[in-house]
N, CA, C and O of each residue as an XYZ file, in Angstrom:
352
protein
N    -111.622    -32.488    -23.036
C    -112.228    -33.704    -22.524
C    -111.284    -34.348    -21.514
O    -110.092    -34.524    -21.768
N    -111.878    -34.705    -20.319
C    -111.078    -35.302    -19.056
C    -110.805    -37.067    -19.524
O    -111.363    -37.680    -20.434
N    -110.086    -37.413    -18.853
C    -110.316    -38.894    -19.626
C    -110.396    -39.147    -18.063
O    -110.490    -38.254    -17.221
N    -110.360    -40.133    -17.880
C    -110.718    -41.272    -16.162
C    -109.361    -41.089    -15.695
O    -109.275    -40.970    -14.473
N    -108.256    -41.035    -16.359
C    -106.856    -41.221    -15.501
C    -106.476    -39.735    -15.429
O    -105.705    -39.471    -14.507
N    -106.894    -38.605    -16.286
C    -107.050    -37.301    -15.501
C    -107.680    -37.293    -14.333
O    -107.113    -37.098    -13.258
N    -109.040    -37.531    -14.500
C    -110.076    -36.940    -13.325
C    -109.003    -37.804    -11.968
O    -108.377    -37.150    -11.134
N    -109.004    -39.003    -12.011
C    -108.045    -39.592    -10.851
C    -107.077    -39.053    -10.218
O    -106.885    -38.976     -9.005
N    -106.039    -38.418    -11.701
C    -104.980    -37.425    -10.959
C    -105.134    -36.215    -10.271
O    -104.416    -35.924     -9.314
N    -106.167    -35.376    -10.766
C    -106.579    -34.542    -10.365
C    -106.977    -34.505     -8.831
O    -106.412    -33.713     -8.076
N    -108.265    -35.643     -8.245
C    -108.884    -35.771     -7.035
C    -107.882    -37.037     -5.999
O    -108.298    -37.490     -4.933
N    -106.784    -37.343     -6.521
C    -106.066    -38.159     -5.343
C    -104.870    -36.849     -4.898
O    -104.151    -36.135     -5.596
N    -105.057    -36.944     -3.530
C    -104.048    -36.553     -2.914
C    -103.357    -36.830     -1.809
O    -103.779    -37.630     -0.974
N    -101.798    -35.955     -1.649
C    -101.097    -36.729     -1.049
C    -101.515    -36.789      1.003
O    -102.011    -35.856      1.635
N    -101.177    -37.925      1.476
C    -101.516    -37.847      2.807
C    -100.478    -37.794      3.678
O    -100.386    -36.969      4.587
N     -99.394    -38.973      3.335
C     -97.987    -38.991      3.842
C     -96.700    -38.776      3.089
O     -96.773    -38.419      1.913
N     -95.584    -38.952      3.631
C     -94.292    -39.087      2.908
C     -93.245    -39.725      3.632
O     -93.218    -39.430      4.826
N     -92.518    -40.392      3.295
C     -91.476    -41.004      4.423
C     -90.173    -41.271      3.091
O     -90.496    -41.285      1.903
N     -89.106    -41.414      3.431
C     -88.070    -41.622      2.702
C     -87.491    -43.146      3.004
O     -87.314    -43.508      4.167
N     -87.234    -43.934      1.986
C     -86.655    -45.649      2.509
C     -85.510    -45.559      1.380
O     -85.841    -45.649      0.197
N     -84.114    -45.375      1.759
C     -83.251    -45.353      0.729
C     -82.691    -43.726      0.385
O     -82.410    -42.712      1.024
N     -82.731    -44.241     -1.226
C     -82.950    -43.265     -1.999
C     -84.247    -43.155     -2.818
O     -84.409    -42.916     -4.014
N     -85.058    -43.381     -1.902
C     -86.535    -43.703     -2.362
C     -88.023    -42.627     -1.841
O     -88.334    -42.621     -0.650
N     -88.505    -42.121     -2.454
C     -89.172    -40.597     -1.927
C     -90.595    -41.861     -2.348
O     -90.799    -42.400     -3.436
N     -91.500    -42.046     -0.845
C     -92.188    -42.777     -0.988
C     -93.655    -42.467     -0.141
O     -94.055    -42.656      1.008
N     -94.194    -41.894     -1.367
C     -95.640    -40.785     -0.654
C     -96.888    -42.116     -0.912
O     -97.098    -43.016     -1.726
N     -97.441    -41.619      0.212
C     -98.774    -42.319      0.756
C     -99.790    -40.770      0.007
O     -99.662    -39.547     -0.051
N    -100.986    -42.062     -0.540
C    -101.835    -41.451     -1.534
C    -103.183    -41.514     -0.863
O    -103.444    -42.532     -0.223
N    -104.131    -40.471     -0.942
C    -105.770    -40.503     -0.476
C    -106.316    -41.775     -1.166
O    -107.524    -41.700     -0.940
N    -106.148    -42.651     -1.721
C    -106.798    -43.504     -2.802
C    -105.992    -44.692     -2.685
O    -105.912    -45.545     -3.569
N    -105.222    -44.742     -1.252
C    -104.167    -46.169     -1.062
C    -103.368    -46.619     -1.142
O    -102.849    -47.493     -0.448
N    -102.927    -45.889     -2.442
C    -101.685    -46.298     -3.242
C    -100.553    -45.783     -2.491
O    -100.707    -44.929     -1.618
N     -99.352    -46.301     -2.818
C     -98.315    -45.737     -2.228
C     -97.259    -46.050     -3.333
O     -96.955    -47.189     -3.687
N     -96.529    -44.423     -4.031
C     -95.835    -44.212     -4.562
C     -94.574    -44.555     -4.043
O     -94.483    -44.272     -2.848
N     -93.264    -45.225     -4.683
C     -92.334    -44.926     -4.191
C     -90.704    -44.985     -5.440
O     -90.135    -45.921     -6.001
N     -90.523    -43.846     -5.422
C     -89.874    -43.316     -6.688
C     -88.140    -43.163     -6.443
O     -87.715    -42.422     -5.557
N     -87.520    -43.693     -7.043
C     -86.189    -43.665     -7.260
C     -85.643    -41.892     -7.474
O     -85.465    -41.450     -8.609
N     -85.398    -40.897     -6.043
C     -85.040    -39.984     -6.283
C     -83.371    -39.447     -7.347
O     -83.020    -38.347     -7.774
N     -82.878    -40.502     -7.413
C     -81.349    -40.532     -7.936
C     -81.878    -41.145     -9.326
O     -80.907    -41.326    -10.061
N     -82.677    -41.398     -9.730
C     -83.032    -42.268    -11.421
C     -84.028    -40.942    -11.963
O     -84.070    -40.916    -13.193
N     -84.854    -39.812    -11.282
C     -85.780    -39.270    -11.722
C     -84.630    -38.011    -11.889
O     -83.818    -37.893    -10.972
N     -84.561    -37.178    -12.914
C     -84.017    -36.020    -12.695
C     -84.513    -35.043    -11.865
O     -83.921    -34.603    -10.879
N     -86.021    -34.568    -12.411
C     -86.168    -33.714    -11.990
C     -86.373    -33.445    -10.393
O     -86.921    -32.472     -9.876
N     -85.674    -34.783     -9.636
C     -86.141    -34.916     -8.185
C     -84.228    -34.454     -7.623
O     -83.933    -34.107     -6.479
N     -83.344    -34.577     -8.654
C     -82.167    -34.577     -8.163
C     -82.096    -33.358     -6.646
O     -81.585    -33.818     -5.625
N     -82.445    -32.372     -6.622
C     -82.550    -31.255     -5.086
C     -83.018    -32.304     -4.350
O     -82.127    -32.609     -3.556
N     -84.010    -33.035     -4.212
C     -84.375    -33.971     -3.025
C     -83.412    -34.941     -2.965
O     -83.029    -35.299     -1.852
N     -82.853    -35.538     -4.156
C     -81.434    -36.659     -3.456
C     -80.435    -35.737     -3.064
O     -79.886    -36.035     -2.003
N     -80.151    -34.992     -3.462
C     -78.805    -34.359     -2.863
C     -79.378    -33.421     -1.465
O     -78.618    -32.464     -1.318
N     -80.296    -33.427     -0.596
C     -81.002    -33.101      0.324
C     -80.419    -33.869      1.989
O     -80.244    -35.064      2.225
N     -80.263    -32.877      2.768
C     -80.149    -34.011      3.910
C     -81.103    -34.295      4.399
O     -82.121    -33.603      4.398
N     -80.910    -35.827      5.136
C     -82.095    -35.896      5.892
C     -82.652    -35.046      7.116
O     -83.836    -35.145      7.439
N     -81.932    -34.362      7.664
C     -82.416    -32.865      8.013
C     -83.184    -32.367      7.139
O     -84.384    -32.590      7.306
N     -82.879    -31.758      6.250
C     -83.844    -30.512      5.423
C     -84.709    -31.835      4.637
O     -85.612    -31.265      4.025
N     -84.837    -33.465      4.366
C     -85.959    -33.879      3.893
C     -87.073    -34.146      5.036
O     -88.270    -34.366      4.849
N     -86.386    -34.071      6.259
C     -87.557    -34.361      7.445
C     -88.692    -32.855      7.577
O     -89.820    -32.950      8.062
N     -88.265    -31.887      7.187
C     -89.694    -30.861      7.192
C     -89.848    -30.465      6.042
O     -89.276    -29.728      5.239
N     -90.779    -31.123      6.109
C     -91.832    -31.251      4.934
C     -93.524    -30.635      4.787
O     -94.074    -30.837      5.869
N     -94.090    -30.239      4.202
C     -95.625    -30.068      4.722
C     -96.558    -30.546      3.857
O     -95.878    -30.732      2.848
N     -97.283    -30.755      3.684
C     -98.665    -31.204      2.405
C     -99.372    -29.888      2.410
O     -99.908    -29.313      3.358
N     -99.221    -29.379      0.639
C     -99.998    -28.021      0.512
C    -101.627    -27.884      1.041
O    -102.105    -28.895      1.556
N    -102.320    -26.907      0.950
C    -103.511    -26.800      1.087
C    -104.276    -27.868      0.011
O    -103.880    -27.845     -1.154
N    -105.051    -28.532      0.276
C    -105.675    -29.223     -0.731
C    -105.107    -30.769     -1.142
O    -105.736    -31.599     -1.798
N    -103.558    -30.949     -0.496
C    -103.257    -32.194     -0.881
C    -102.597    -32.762     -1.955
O    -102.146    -33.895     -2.118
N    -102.628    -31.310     -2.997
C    -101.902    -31.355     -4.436
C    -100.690    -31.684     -4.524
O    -100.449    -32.428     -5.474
N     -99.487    -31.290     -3.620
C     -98.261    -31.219     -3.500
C     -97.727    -31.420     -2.233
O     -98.416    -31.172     -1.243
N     -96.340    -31.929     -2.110
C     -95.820    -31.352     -0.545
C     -94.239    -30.683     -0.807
O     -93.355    -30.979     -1.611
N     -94.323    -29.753      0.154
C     -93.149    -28.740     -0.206
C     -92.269    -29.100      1.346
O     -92.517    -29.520      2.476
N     -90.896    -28.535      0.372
C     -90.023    -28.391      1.850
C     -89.512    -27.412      2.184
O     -88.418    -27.263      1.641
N     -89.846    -26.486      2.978
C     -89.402    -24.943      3.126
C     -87.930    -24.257      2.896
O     -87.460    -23.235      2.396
N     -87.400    -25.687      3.702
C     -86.165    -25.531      4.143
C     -85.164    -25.559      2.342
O     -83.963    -25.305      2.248
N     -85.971    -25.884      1.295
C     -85.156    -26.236      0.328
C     -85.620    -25.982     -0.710
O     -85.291    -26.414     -1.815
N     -86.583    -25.114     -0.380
C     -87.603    -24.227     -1.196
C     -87.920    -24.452     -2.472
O     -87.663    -23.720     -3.427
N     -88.748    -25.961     -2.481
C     -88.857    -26.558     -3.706
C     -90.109    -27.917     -3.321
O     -90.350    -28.216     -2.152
N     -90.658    -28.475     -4.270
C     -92.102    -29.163     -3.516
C     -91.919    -30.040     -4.728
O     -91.194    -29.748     -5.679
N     -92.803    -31.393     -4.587
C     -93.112    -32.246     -5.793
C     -95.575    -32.329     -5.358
O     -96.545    -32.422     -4.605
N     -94.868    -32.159     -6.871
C     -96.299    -32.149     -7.159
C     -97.492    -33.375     -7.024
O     -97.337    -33.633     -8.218
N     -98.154    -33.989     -6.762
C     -99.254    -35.518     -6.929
C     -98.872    -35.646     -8.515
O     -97.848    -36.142     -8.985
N     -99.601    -35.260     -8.973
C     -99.629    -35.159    -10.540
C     -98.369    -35.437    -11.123
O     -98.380    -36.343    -11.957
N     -97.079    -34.778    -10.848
C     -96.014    -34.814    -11.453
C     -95.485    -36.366    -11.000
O     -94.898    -37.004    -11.874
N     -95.599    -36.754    -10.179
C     -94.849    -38.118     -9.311
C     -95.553    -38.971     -9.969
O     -94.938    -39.930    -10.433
N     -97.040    -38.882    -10.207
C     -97.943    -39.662    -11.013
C     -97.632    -40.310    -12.069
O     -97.790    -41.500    -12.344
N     -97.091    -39.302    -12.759
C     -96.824    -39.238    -14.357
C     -95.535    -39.904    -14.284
O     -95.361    -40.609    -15.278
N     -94.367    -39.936    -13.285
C     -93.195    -39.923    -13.208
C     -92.788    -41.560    -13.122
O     -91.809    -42.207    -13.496
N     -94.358    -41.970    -12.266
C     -94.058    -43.761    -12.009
C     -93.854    -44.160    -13.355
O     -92.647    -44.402    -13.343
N     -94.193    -44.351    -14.338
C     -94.126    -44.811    -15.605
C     -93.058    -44.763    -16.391
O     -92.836    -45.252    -17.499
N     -92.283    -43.961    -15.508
C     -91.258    -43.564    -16.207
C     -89.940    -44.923    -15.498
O     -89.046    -45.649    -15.932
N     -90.327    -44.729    -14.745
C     -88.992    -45.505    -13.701
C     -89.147    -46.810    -14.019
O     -88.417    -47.660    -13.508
């Protein structure tokens, strides 16, 4: 059984990303704008220790689910960042 804050996570996806800080701060299909303490989240530690070189190319997967960075061969998920605000 889906509950309402599944189905949500599921159909929002990501549109932008920009970095302010140490702050990984993605623009959402649905308005919202995430913006997550990369140095407080563990599992984001590769993106703080990242330069801003290798965080400037970036891409949004097919579909909007994720955005990856080639250069550092590692991506954050919608869903996972989702789950992650609650945490911070």
């Amino acid at each position: 059984m889906n509950t309402s804050g599944e189905v949500l996570t599921n159909e929002v996806k990501a549109t932008d990303v920009r970095f302010s800080g140490s702050d990984l701060v993605m623009t959402l299909s649905d308005g919202r704008v995430l913006s997550v303490p990369m140095d407080k989240v563990e599992w984001l530690h590769w993106l703080a220790q990242a330069t801003p070189e290798q965080r400037r190319h970036w891409h949004i997967e097919p579909g909007g689910f994720a955005v990856y960075w080639d250069d550092l061969d590692d991506g954050v998920e919608v869903s996972h960042l989702l789950a992650s605000v609650s945490l911070v």
